[in-house]
Structure formats: structure tokens, C-alpha cells
PDB file of N, CA, C, O and CB in Angstrom:
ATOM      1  N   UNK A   1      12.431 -24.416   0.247  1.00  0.00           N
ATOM      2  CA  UNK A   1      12.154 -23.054  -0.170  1.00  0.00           C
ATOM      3  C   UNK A   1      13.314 -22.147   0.283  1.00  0.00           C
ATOM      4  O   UNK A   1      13.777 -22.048   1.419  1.00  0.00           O
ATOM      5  CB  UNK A   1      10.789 -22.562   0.415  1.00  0.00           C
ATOM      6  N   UNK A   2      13.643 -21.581  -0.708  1.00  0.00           N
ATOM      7  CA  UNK A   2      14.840 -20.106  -0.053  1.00  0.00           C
ATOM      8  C   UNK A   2      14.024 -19.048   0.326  1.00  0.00           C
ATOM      9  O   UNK A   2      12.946 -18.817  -0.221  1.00  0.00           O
ATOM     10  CB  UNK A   2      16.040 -19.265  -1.325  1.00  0.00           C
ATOM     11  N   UNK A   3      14.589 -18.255   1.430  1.00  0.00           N
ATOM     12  CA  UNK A   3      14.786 -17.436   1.709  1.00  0.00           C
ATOM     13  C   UNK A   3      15.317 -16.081   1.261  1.00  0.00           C
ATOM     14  O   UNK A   3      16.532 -16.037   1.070  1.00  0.00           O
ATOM     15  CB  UNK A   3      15.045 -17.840   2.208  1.00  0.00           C
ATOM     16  N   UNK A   4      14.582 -14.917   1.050  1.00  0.00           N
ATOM     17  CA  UNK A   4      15.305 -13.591   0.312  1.00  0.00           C
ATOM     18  C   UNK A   4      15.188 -12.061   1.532  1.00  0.00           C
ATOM     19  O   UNK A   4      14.477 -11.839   2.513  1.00  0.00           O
ATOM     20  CB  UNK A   4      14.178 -13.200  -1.503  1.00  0.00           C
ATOM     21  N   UNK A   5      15.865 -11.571   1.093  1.00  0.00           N
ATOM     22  CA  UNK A   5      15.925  -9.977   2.061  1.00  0.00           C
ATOM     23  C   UNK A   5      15.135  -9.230   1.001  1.00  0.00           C
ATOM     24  O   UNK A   5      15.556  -9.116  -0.150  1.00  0.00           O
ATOM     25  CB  UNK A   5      17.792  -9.067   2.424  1.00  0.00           C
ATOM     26  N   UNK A   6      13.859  -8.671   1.458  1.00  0.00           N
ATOM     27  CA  UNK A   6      13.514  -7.564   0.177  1.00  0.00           C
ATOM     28  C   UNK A   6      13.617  -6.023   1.183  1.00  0.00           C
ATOM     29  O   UNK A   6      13.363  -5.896   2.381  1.00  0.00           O
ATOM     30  CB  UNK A   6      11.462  -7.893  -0.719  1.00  0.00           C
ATOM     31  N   UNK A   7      14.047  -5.060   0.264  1.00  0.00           N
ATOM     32  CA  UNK A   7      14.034  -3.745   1.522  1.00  0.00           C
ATOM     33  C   UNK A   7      12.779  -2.964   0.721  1.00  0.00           C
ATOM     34  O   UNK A   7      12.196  -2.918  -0.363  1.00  0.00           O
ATOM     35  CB  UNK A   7      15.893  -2.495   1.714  1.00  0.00           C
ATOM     36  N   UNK A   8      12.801  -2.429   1.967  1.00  0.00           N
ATOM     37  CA  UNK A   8      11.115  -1.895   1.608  1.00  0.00           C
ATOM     38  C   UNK A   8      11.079  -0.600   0.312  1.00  0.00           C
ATOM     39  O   UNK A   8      10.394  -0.498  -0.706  1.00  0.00           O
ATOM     40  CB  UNK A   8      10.310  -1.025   3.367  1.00  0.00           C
ATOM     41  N   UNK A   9      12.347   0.434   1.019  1.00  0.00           N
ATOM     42  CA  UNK A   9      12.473   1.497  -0.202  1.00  0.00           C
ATOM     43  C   UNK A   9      13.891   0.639  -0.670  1.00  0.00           C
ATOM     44  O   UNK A   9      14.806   0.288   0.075  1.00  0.00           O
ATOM     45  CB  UNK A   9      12.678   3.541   0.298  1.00  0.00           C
ATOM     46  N   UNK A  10      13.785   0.450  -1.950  1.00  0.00           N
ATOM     47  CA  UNK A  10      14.315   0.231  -3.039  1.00  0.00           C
ATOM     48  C   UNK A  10      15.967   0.834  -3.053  1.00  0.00           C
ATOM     49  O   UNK A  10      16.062   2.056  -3.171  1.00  0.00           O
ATOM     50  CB  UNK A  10      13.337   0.825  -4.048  1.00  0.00           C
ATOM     51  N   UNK A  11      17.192   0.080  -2.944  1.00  0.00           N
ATOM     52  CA  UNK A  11      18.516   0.527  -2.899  1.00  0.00           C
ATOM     53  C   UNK A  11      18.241   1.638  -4.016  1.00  0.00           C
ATOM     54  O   UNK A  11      18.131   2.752  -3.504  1.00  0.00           O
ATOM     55  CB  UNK A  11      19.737  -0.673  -3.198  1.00  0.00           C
ATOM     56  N   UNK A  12      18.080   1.629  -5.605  1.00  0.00           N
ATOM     57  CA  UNK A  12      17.851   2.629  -6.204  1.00  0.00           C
ATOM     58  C   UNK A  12      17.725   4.022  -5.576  1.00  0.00           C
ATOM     59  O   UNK A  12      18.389   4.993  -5.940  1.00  0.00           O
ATOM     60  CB  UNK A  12      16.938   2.315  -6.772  1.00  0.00           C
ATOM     61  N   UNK A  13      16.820   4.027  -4.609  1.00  0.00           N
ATOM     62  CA  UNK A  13      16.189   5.379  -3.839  1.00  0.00           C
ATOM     63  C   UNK A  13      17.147   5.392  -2.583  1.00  0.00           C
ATOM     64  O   UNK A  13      16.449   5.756  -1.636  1.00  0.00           O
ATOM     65  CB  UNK A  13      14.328   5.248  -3.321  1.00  0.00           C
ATOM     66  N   UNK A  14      18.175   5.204  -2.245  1.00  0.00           N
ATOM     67  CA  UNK A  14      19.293   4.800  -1.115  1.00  0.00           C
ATOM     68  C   UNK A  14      18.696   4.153  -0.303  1.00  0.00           C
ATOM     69  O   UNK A  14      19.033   4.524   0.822  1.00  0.00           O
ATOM     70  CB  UNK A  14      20.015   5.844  -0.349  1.00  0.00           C
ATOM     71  N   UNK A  15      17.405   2.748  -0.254  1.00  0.00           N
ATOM     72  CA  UNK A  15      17.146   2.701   0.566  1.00  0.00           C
ATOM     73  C   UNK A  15      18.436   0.830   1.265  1.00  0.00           C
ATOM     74  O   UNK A  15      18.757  -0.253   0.775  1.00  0.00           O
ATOM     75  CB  UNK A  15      15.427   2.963   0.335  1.00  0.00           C
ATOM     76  N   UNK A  16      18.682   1.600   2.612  1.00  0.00           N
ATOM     77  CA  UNK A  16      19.413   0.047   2.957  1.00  0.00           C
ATOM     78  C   UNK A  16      19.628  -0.991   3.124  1.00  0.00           C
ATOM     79  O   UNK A  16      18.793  -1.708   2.572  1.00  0.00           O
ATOM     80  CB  UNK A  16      19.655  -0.246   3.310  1.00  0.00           C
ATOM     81  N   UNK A  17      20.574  -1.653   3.778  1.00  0.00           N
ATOM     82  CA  UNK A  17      19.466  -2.953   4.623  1.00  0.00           C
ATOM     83  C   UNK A  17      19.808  -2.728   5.951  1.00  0.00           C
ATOM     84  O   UNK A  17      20.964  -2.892   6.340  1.00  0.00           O
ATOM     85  CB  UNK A  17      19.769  -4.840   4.270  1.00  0.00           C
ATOM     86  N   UNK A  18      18.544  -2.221   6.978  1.00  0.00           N
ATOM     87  CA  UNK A  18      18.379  -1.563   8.003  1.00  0.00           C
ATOM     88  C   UNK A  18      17.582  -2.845   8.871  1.00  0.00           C
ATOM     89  O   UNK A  18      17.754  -3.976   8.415  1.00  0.00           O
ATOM     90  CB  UNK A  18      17.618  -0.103   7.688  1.00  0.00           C
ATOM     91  N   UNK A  19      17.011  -2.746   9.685  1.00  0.00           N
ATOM     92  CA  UNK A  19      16.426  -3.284  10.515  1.00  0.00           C
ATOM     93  C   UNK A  19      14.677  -2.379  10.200  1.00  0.00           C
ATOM     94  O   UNK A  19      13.503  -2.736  10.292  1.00  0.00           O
ATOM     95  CB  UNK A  19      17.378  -3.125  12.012  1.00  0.00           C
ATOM     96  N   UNK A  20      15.061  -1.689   9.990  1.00  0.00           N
ATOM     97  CA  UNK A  20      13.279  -0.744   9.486  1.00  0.00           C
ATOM     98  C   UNK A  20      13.136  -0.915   8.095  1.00  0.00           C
ATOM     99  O   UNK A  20      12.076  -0.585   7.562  1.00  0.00           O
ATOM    100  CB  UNK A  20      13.159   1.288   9.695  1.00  0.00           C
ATOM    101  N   UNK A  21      14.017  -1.364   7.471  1.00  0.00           N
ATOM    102  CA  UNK A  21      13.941  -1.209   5.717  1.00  0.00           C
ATOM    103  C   UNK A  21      14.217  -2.594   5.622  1.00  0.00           C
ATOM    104  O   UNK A  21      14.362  -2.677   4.402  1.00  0.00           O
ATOM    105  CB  UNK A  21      15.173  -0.085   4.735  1.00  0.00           C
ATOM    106  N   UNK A  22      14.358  -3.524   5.975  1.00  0.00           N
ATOM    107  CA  UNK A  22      14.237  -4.728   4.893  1.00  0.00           C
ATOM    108  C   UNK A  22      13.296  -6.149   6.224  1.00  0.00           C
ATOM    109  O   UNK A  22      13.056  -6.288   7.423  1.00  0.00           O
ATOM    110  CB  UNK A  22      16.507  -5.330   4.118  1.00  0.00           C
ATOM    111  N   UNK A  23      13.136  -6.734   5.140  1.00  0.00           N
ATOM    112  CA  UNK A  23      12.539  -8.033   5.900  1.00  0.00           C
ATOM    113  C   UNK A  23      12.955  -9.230   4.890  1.00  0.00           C
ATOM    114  O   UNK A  23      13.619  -9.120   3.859  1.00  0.00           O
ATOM    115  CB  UNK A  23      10.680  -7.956   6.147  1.00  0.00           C
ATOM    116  N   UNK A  24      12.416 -10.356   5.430  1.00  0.00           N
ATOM    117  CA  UNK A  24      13.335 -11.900   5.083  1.00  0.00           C
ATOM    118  C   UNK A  24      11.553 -12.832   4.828  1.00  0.00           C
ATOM    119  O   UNK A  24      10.710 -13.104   5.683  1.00  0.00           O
ATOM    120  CB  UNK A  24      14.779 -12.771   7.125  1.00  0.00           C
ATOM    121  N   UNK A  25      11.543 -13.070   3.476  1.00  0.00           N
ATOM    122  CA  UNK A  25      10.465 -13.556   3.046  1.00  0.00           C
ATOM    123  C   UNK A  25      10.816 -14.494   2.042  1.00  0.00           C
ATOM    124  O   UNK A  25      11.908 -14.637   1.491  1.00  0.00           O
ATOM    125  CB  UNK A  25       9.614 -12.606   2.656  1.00  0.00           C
ATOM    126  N   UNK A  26       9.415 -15.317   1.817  1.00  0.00           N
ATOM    127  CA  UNK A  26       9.997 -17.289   0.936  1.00  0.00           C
ATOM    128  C   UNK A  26      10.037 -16.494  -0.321  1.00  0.00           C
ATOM    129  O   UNK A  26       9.563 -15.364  -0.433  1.00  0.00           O
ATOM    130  CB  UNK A  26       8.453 -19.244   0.800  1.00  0.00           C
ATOM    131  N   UNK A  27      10.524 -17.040  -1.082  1.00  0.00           N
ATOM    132  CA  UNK A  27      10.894 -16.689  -2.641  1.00  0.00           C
ATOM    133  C   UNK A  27       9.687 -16.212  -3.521  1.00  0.00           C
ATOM    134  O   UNK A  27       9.753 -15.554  -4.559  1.00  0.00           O
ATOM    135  CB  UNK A  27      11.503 -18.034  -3.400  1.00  0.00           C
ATOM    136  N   UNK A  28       8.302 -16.799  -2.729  1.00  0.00           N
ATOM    137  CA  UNK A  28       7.514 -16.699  -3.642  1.00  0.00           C
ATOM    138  C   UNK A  28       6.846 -15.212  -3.120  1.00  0.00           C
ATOM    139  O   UNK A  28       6.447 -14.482  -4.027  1.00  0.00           O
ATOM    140  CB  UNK A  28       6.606 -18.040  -3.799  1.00  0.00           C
ATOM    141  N   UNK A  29       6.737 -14.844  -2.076  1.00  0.00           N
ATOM    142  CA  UNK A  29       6.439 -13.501  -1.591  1.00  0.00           C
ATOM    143  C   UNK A  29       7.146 -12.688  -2.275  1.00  0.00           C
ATOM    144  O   UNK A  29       6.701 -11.873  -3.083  1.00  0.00           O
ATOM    145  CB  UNK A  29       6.652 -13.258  -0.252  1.00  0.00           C
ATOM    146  N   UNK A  30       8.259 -12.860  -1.997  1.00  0.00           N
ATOM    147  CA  UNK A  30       9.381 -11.794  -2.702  1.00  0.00           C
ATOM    148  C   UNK A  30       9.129 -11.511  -4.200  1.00  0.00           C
ATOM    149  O   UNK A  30       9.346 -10.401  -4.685  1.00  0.00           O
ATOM    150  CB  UNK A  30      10.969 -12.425  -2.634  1.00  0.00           C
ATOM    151  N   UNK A  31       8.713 -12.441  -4.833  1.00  0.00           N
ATOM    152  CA  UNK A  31       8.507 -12.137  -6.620  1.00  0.00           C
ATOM    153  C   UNK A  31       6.892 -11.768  -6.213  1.00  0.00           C
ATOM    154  O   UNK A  31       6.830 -10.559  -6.434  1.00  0.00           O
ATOM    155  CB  UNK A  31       8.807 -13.895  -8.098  1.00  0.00           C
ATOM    156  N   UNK A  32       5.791 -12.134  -5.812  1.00  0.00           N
ATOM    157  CA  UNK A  32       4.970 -11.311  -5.650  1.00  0.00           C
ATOM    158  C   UNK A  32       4.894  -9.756  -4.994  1.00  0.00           C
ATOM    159  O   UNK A  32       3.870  -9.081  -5.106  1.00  0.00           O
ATOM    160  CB  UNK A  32       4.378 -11.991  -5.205  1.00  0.00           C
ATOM    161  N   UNK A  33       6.019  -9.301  -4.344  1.00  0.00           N
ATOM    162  CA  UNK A  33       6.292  -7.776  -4.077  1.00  0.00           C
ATOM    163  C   UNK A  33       6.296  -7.353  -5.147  1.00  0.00           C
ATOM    164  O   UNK A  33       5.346  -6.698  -5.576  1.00  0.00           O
ATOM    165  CB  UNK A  33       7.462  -7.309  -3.411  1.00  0.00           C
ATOM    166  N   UNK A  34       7.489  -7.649  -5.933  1.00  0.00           N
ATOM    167  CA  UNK A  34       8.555  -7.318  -6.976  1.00  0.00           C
ATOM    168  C   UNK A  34       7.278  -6.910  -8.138  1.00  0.00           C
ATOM    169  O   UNK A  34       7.233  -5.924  -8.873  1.00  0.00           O
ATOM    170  CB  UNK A  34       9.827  -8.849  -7.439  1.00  0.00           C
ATOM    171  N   UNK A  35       6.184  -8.158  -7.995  1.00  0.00           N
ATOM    172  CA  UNK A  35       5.291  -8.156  -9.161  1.00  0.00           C
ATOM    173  C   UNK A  35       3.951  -6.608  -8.832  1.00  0.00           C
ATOM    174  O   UNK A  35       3.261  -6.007  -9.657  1.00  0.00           O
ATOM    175  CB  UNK A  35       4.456 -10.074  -9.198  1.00  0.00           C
ATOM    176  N   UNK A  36       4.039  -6.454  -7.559  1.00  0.00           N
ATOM    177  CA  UNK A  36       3.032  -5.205  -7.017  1.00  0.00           C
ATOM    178  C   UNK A  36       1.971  -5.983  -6.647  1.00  0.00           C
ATOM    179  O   UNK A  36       0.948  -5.327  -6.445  1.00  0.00           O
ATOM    180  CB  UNK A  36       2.519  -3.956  -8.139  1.00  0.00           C
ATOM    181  N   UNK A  37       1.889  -6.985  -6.515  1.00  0.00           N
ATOM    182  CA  UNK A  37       0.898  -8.096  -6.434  1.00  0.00           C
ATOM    183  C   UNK A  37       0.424  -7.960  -4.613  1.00  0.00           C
ATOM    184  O   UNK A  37      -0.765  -7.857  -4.314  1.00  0.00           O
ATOM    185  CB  UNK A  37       1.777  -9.830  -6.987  1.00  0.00           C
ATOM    186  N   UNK A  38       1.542  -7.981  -3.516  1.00  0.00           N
ATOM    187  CA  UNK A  38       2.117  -7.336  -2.213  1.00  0.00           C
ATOM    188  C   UNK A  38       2.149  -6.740  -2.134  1.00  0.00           C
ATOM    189  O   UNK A  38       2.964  -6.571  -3.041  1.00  0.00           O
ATOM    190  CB  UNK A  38       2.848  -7.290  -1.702  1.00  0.00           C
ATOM    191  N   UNK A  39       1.898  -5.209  -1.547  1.00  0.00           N
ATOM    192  CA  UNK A  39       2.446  -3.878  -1.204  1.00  0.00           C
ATOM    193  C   UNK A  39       2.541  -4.065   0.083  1.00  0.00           C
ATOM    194  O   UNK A  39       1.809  -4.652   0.880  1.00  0.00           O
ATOM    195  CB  UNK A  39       1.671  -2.628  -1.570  1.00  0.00           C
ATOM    196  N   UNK A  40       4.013  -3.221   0.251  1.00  0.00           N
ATOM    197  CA  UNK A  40       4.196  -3.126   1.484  1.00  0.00           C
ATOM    198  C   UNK A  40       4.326  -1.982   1.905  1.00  0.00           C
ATOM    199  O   UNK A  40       5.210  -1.297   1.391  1.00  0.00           O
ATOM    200  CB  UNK A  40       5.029  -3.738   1.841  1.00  0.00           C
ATOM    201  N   UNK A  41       3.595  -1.480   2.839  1.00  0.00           N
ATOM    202  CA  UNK A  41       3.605  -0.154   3.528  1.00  0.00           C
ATOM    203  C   UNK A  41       4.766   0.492   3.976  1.00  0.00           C
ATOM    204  O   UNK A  41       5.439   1.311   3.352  1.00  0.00           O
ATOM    205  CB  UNK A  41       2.895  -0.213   4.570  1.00  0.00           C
ATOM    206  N   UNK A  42       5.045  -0.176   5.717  1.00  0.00           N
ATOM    207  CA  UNK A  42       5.598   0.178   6.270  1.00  0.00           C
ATOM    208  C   UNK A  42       6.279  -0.843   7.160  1.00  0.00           C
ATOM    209  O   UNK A  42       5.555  -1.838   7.118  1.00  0.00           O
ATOM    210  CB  UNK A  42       5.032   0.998   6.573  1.00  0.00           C
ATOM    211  N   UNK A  43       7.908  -1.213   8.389  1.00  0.00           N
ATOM    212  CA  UNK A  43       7.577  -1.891   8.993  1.00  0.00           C
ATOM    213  C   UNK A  43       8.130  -1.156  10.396  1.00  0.00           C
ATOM    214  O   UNK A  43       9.113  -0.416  10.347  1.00  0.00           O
ATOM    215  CB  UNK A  43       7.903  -3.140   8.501  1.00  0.00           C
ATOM    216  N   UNK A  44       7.405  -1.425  11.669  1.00  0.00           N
ATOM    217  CA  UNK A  44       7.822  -0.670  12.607  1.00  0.00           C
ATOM    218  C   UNK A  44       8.125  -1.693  13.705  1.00  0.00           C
ATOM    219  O   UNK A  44       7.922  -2.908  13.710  1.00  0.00           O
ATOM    220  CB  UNK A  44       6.852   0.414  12.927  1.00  0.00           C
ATOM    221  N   UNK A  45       8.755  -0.757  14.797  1.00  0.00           N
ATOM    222  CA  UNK A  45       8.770  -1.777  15.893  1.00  0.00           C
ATOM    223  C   UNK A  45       7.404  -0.843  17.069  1.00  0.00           C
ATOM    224  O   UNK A  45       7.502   0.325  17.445  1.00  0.00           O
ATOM    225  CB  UNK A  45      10.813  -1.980  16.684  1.00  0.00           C
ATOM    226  N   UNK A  46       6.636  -1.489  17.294  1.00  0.00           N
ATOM    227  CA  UNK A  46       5.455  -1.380  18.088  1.00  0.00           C
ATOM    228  C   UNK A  46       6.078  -1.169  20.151  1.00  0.00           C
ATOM    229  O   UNK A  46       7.137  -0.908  20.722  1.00  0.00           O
ATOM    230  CB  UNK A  46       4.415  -3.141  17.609  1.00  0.00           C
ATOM    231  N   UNK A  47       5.431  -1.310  20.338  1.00  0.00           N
ATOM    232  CA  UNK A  47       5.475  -0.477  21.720  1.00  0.00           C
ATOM    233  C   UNK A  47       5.798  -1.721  22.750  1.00  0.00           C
ATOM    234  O   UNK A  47       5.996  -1.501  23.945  1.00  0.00           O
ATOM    235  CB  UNK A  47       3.823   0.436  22.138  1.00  0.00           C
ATOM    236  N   UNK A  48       5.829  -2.814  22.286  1.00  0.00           N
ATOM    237  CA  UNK A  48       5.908  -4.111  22.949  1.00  0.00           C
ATOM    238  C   UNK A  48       6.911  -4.695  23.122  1.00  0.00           C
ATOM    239  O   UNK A  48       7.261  -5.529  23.958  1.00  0.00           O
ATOM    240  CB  UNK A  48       5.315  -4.912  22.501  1.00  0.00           C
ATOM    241  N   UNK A  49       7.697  -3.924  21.746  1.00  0.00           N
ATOM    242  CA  UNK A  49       8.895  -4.291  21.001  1.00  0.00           C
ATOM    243  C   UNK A  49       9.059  -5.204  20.082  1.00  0.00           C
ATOM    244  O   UNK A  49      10.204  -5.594  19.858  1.00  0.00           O
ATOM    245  CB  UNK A  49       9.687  -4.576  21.678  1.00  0.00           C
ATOM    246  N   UNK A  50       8.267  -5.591  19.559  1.00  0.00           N
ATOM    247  CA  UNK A  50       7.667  -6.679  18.066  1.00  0.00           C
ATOM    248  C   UNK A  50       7.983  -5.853  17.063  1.00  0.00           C
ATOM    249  O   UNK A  50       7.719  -4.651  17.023  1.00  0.00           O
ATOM    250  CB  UNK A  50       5.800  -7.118  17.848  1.00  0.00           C
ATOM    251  N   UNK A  51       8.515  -6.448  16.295  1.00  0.00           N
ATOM    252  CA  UNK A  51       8.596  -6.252  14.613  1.00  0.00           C
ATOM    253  C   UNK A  51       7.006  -6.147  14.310  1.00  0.00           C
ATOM    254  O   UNK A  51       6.303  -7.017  14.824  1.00  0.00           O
ATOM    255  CB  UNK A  51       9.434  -7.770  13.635  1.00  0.00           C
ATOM    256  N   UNK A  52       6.437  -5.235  13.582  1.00  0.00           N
ATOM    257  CA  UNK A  52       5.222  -4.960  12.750  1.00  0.00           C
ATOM    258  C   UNK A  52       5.288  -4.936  11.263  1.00  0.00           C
ATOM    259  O   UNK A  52       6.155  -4.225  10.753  1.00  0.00           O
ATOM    260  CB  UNK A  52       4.724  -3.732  13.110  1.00  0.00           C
ATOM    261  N   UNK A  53       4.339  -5.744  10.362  1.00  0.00           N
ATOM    262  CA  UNK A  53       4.367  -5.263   9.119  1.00  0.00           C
ATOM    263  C   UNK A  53       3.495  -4.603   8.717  1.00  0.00           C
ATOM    264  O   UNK A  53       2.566  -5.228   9.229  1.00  0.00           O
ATOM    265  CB  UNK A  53       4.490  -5.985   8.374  1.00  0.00           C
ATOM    266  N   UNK A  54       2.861  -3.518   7.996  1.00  0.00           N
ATOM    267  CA  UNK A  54       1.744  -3.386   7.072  1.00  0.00           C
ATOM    268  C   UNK A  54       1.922  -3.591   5.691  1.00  0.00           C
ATOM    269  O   UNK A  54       2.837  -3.192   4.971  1.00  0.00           O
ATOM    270  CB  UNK A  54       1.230  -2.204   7.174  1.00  0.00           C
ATOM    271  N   UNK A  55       0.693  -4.427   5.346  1.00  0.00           N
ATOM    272  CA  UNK A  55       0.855  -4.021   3.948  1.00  0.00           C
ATOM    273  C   UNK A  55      -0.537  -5.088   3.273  1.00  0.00           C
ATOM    274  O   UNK A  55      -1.195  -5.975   3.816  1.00  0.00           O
ATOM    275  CB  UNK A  55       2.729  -4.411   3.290  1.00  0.00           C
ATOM    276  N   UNK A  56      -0.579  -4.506   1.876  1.00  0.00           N
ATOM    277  CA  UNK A  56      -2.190  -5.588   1.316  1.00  0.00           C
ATOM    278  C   UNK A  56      -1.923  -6.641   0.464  1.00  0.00           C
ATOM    279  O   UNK A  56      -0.879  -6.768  -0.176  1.00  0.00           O
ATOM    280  CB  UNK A  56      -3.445  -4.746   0.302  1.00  0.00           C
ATOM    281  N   UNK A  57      -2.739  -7.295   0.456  1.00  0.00           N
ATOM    282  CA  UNK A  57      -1.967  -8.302  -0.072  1.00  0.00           C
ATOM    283  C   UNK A  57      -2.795  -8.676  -1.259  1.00  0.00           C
ATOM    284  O   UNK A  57      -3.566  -7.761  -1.548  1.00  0.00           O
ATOM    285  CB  UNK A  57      -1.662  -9.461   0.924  1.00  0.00           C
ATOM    286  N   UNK A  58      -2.920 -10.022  -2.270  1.00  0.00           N
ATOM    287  CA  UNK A  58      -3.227  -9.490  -3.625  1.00  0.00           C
ATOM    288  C   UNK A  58      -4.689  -9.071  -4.392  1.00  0.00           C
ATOM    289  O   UNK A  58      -5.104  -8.678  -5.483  1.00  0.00           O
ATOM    290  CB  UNK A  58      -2.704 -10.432  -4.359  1.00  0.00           C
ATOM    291  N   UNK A  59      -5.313  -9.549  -2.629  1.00  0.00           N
ATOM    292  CA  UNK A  59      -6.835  -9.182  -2.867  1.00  0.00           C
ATOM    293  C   UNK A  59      -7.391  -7.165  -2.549  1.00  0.00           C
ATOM    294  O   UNK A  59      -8.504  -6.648  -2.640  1.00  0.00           O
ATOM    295  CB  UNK A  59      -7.747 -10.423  -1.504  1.00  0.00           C
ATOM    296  N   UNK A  60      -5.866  -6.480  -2.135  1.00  0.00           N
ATOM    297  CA  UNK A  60      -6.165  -5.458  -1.373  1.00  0.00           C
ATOM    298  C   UNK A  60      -6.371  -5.657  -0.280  1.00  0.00           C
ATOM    299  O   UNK A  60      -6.557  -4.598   0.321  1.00  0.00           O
ATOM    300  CB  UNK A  60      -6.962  -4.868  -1.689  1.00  0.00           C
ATOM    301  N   UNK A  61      -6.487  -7.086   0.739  1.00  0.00           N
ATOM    302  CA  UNK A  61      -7.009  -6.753   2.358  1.00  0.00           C
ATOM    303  C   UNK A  61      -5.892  -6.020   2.796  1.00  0.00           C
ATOM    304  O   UNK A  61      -4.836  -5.829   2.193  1.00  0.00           O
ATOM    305  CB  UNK A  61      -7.304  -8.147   3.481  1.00  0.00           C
ATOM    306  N   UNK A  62      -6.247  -5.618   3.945  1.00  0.00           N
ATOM    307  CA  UNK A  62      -5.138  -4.727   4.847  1.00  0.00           C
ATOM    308  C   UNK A  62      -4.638  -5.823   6.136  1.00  0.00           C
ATOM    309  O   UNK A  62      -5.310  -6.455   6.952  1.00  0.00           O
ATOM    310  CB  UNK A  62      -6.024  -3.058   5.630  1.00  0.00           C
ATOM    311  N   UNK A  63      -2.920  -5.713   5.876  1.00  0.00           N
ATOM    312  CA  UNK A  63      -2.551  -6.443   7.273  1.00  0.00           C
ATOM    313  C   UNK A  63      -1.738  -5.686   8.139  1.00  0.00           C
ATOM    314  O   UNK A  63      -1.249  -4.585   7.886  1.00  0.00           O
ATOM    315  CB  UNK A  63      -1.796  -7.742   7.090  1.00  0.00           C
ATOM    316  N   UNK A  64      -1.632  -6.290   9.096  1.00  0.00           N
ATOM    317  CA  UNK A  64      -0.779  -5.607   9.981  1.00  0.00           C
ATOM    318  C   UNK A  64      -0.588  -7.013  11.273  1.00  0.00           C
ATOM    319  O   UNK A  64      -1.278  -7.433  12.201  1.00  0.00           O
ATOM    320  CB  UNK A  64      -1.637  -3.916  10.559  1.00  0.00           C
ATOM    321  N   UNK A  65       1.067  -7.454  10.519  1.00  0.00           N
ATOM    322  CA  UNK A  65       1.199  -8.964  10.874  1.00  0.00           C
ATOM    323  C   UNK A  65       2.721  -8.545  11.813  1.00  0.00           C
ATOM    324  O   UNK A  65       3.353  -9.430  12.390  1.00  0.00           O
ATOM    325  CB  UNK A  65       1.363 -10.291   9.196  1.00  0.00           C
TER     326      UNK A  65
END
């Protein structure tokens, strides 16, 4: 399986590839973003210092992985 960078706001909208704006997901996640199938919220770094994701996935549950 490959590996892809998706950034969260969209280069279109200036968004970069930051450490807060993009993440590294299998090929098949990535075309399920792309498809809206994934939404992704937000991603932060938490108080622990962990990478956080939010976002729902294609049933609507809510994560925060």
C-alpha cells in the first residue's frame, strides 16, 4: 500500500504542508477524503504533546484518534 500527504485546507485556499495542515494516510483513506466520504476537522497537538485528529468517518461517527 502507498502512502499519501493530504493537507487539511486545500493548497487552492493557501493551505501548506505544515505540521498542523497535513497528515500521511494509505491511499485508500486519502481517495475517501477526496470523495467527502472522511471529513476531517481539525489536527492539533494536545497537551501531552501527541498529534490529535478529529474527524467522521463514513458512517458520521465522531473521532478523535
Amino acid at each position: 500500500s502507498c502512502l499519501h500527504t493530504h493537507r487539511i485546507v486545500p493548497g487552492e485556499n493557501n493551505g501548506e504542508y505544515t505540521s498542523f495542515n497535513s497528515l500521511v494516510c494509505c491511499a485508500n483513506c486519502h481517495s475517501l477524503i477526496h470523495s467527502g466520504k472522511i471529513k476531517i476537522d481539525r489536527k492539533y497537538l494536545s497537551t501531552n504533546g501527541r498529534w490529535v485528529l478529529h474527524y467522521f468517518d463514513e458512517n458520521n461517527a465522531e473521532h478523535w484518534d
